[in-house]
C-alpha positions in Angstrom: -0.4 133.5 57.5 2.8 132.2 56.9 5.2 135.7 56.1 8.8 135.0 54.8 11.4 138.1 55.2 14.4 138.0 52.2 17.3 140.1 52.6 17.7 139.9 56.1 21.8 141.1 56.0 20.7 144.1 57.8 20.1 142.8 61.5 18.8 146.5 62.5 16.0 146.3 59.5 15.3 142.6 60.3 14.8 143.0 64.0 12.3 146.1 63.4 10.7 144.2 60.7 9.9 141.0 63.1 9.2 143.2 65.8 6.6 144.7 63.7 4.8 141.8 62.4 5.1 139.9 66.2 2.7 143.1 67.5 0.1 143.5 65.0 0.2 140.0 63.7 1.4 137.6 66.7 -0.1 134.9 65.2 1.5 134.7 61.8 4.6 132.4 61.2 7.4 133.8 60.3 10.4 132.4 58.4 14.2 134.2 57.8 15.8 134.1 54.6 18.4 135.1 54.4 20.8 136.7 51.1 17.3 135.3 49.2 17.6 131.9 50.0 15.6 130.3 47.3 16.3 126.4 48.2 15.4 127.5 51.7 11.9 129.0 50.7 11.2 125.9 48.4 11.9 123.5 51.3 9.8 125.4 53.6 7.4 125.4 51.1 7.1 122.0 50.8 5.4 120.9 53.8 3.3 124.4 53.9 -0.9 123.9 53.6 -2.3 127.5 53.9 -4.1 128.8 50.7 -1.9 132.1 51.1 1.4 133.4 52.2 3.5 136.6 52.0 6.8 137.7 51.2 8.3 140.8 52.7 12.1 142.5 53.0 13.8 143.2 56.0 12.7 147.0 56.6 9.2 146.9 55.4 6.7 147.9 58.1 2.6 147.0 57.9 0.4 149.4 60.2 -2.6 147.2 62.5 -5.1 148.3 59.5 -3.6 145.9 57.0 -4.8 142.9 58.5 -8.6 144.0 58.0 -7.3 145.5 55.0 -5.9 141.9 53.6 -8.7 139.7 55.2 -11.2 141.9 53.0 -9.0 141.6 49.5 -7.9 137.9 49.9 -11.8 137.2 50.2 -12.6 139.0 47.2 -9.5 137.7 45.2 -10.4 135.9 41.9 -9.9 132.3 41.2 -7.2 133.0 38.8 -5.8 135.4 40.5 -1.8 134.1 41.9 -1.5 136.6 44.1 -1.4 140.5 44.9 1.0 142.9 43.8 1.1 146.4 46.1 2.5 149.2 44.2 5.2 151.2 46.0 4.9 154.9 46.6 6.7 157.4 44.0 9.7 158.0 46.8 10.5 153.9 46.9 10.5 153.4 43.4 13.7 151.9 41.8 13.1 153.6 38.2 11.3 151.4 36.2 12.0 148.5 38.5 8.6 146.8 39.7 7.1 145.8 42.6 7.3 142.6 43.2 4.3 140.5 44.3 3.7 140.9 48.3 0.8 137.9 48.6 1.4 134.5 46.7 -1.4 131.9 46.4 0.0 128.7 47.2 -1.5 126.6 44.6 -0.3 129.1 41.9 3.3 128.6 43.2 3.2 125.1 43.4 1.8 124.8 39.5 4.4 126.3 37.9 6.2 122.7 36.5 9.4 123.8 38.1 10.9 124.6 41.7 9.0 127.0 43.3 11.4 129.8 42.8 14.4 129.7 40.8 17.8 128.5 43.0 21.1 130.7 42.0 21.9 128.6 39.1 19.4 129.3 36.8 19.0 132.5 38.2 22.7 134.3 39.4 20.9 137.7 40.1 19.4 136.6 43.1 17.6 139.9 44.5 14.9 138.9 41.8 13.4 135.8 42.5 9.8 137.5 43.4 10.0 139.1 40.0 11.2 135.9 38.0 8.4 133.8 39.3 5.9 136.6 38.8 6.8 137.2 35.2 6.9 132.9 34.8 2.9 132.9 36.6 1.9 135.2 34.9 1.3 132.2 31.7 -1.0 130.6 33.2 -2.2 133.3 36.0 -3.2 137.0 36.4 -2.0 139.1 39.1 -4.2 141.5 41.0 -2.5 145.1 41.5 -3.5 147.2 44.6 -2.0 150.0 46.6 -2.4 150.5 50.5 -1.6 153.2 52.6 -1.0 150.7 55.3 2.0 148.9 53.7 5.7 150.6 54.1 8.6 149.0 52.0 11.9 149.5 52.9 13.5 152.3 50.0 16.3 150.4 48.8 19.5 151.7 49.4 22.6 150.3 46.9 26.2 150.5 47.4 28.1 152.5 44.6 29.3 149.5 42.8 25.5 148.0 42.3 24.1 150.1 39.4 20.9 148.5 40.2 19.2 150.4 36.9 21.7 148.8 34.3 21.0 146.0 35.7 17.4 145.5 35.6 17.3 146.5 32.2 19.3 144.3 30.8 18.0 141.1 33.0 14.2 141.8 32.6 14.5 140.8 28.8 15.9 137.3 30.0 13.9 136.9 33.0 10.2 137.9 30.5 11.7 135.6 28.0 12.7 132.7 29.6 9.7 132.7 31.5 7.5 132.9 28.5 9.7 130.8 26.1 7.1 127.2 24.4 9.4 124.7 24.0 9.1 122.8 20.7 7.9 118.9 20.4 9.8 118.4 17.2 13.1 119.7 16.3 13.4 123.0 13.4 15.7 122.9 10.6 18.6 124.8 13.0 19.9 128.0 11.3 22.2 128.0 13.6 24.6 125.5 16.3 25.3 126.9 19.8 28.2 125.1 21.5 28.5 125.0 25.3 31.6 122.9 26.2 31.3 122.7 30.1 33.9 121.7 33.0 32.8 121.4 36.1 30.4 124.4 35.5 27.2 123.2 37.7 26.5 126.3 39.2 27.1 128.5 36.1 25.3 126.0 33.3 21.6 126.6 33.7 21.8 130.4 33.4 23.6 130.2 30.2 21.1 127.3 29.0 17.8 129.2 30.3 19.6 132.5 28.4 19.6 130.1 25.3 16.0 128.8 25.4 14.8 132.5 26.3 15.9 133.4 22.0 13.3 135.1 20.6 14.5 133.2 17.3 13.9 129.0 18.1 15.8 127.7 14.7 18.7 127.1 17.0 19.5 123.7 18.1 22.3 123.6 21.5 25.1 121.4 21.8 26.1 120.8 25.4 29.6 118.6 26.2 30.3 117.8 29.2 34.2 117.6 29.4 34.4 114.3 31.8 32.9 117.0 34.8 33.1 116.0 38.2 30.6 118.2 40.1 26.8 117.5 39.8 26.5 119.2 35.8 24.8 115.3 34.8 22.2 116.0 37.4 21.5 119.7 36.4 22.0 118.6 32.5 19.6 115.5 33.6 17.0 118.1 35.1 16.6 120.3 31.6 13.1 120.5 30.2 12.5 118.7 27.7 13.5 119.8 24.4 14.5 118.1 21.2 16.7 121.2 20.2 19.1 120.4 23.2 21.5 117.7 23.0 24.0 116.5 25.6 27.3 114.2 25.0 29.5 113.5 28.0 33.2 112.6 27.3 34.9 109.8 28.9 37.7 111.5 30.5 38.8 115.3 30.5 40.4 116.5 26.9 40.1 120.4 26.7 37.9 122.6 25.2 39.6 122.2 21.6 38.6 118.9 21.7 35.2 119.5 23.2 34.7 121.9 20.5 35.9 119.9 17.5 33.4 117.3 18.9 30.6 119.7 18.7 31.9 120.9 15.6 31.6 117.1 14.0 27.7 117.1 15.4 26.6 120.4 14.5 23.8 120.7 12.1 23.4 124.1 10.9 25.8 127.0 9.0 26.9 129.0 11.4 28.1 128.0 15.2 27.9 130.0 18.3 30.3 129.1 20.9 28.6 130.0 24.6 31.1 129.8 27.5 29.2 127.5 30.6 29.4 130.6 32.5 28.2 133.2 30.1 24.6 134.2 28.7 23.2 135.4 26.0 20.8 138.6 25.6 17.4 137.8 24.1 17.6 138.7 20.4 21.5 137.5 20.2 21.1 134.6 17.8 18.4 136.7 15.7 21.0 139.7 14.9 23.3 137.6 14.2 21.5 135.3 11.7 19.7 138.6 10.2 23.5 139.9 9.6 24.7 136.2 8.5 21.5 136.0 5.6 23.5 138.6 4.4 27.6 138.2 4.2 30.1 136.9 1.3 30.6 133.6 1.3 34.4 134.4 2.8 33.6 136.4 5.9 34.4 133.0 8.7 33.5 135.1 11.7 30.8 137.5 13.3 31.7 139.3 16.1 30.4 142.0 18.3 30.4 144.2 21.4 29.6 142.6 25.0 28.8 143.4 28.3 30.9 142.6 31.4 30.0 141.4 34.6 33.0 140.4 37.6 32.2 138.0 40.2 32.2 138.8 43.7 33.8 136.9 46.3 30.2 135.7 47.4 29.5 135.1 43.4 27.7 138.5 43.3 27.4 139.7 39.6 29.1 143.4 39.4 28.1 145.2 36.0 31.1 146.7 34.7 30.0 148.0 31.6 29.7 147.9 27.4 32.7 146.7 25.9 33.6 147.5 22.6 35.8 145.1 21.0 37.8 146.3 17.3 35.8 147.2 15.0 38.9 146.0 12.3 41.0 142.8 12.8 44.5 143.0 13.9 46.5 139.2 15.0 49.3 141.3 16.5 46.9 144.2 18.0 45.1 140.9 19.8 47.1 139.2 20.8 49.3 141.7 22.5 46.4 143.0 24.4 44.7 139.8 25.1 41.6 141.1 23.8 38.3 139.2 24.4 36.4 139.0 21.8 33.0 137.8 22.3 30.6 136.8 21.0 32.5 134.4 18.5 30.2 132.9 15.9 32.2 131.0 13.2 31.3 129.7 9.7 30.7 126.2 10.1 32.3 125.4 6.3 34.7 127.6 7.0 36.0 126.0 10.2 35.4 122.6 8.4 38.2 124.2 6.0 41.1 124.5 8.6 40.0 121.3 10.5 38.6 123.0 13.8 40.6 123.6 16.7 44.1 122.2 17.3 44.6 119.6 20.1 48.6 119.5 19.4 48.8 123.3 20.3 50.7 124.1 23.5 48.6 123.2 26.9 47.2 120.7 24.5 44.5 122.7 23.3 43.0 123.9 26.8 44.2 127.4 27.4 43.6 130.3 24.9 42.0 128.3 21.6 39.6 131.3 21.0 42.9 133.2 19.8 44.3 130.4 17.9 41.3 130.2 15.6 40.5 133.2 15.2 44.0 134.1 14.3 44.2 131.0 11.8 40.9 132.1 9.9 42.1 135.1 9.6 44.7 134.0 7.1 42.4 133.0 4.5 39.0 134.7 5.8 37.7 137.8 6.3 35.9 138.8 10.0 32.8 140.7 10.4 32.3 143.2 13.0 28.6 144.1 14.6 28.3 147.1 16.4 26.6 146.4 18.7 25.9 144.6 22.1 25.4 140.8 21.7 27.2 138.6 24.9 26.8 139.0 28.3 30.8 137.9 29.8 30.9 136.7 33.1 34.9 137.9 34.4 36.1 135.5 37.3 39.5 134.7 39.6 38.4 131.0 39.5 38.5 130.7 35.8 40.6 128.4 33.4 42.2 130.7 32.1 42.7 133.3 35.4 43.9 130.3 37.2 46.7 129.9 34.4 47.4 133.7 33.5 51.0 133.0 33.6 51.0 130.7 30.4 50.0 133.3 28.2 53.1 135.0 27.3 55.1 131.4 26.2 51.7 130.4 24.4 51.9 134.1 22.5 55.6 133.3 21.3 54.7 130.0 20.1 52.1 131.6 18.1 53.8 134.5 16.8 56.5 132.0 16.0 54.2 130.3 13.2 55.1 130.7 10.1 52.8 128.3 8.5 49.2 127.7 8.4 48.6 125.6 10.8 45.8 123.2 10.4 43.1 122.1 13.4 42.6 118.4 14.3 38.9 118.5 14.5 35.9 116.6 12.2 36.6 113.0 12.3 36.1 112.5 16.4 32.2 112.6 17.3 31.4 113.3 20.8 30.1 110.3 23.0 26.3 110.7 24.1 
């Protein structure tokens, strides 16, 4: 039996954990991996024949009477079965948080059309991989669920900031989702665009893509451009399932996202466009509450808005929830743009943008830095905004940012703008977007 042991940061659980397995089980392979290494595990996994292997965390502790006790089950487990799921005790229960799966049949794992387990990019919260893969088996494959006397998991400790609860609540919806989400063969009618415009965003772009295809309404269709990106985004965009509601347009050099968005406006097919930042993700029923509030507006309401939740990124790219953040419930220009207020999600009118002529290239920074407040601003002379109360983004906060990298701009580019007295008119709808 080949036994892999994830979180392994702790050398004094790690050490007690191999010393464990090396005396009841001292023939049994066993492989490190550490701050759950999933490109590790699927390279291992690669070159691994056994019908079975396991997946423990540093801490956990299997008395001598397992072995017997897993020899007996594995011979009795079901063709169909992917593995076993042991249930933790009442005292090592996170909430409602699950056990994940502690024996994985190797042929399941390797049937799942995808990497074995998901890497960080599609799947930023890495301390659920087990549970990501189980919920994506679980299509084609039961699980069996057991409990054993002779198993002892590690109780999971986390450090003030982690509010491990909030979190699994809202990433289980994703994660079940995504996982169950049937891709299309021919494209809906879209009720409504989703824009991604994406700079060297490789490591962010599949979770906000997966967080997309995971909508529990599929009239969307998704426009992805790739702003002239030098990292490896073509090879992750190149690596999407195929799906005729995606479509991907790469720009010969680097513009801005004004003029990446004015090219997606000039493609988009449906009424209303959703603008999703590369490193932000939608909850499940995002696109849904918004069209069901949409089906329902006055013809001069430009812009739905809502509520979000905000997550800052570690130094090590750890996701720390921060909380629900309410954004105004009534408009204010001067109110915004003195406080710098995000507001997010931003789903826009498509006539209505078509009305002002997009985004404005000509603007200072040349349309890269802060276009969310020029536009919103700019409709707001001649439309009215719609506020939903309630939660609909997930914001990602981060030092390496666009617009953290550049904070210092902000207070020339809000004098220019207060400092129009005109209307000023976008630049987008007659450039398309190369493919």
């Amino acid at each position: 039996m080949l036994v892999y042991v994830l979180g392994t940061s702790n050398k004094a659980h790690t050490d007690a954990t191999i010393a464990n397995l090396s005396h009841i089980a001292p023939n049994w392979s066993i492989m490190l991996l550490h701050d759950y290494d999933a490109a590790a595990l699927n390279d291992h996994l690669l070159a691994y024949d056994q019908p079975f292997f396991m997946t423990l965390h540093a801490g956990d502790f299997l008395s001598s009477s397992f072995i017997s006790e897993l020899s007996t089950q594995l011979a009795a487990l079901p063709e169909h079965c992917a593995g076993m799921v042991y249930e933790r005790g009442a005292a090592n229960t996170l909430h409602n948080l699950p056990s994940p799966p502690l024996v994985w049949r190797t042929s399941a794992v390797r049937s799942s059309g995808r990497p074995f387990f998901l890497e960080k990019d599609e799947l930023p919260f890495t301390s659920y991989l087990l549970h990501d893969n189980q919920f994506h088996l679980k299509r084609e494959w039961s699980w069996q669920t057991l409990h054993s006397k002779w198993w002892q998991p590690q109780a999971k400790h986390y450090p003030k900031w982690h509010k491990a609860q909030e979190e699994w609540d809202l990433l289980k919806p994703i994660v079940e989702a995504g996982s169950n989400a049937v891709l299309p063969k021919v494209k809906p009618i879209p009720a409504i665009s989703i824009a991604i415009c994406t700079y060297n965003n490789a490591d962010y772009l599949p979770w906000a893509i997966r967080s997309v295809i995971a909508q529990s309404m599929p009239d969307w269709e998704l426009i992805i451009i790739d702003d002239a990106s030098s990292d490896n985004t073509q090879m992750k965009l190149a690596s999407l399932p195929a799906d005729p509601r995606i479509r991907t347009y790469v720009n010969q050099a680097n513009y801005g996202k004004s003029h990446c968005l004015n090219a997606a406006l000039s493609v988009a097919e449906a009424p209303w466009l959703l603008e999703l930042d590369a490193d932000d993700w939608l909850p499940p029923d995002a696109i849904r509450r918004l069209l069901n509030t949409a089906d329902t507006l006055a013809p001069d309401i430009s812009l739905l808005y809502g509520d979000y939740y905000e997550w800052t990124e570690g130094a090590r790219k750890q996701l720390i929830f921060g909380g629900l953040r309410k954004t105004p419930v009534a408009f204010n220009a001067e109110a915004l743009l003195a406080g710098a207020l995000p507001i997010a999600p931003r789903c826009y009118r498509v006539e209505a943008l078509h009305s002002i002529q997009g985004w404005m290239v000509n603007a200072p920074y040349g349309g890269r830095l802060y276009e969310d407040f020029e536009i919103i601003i700019r409709l707001s002379h001649s439309h009215r905004l719609k506020h939903l109360l309630e939660p609909l983004y997930h914001r990602r906060v981060r030092q390496s940012s666009i617009t953290h990298q550049h904070s210092e701009k902000y207070a020339g580019w809000m004098k220019w703008m207060k400092e129009q007295t005109v209307l000023l008119r976008g630049d987008g709808g007659d450039t398309r977007p190369s493919t």
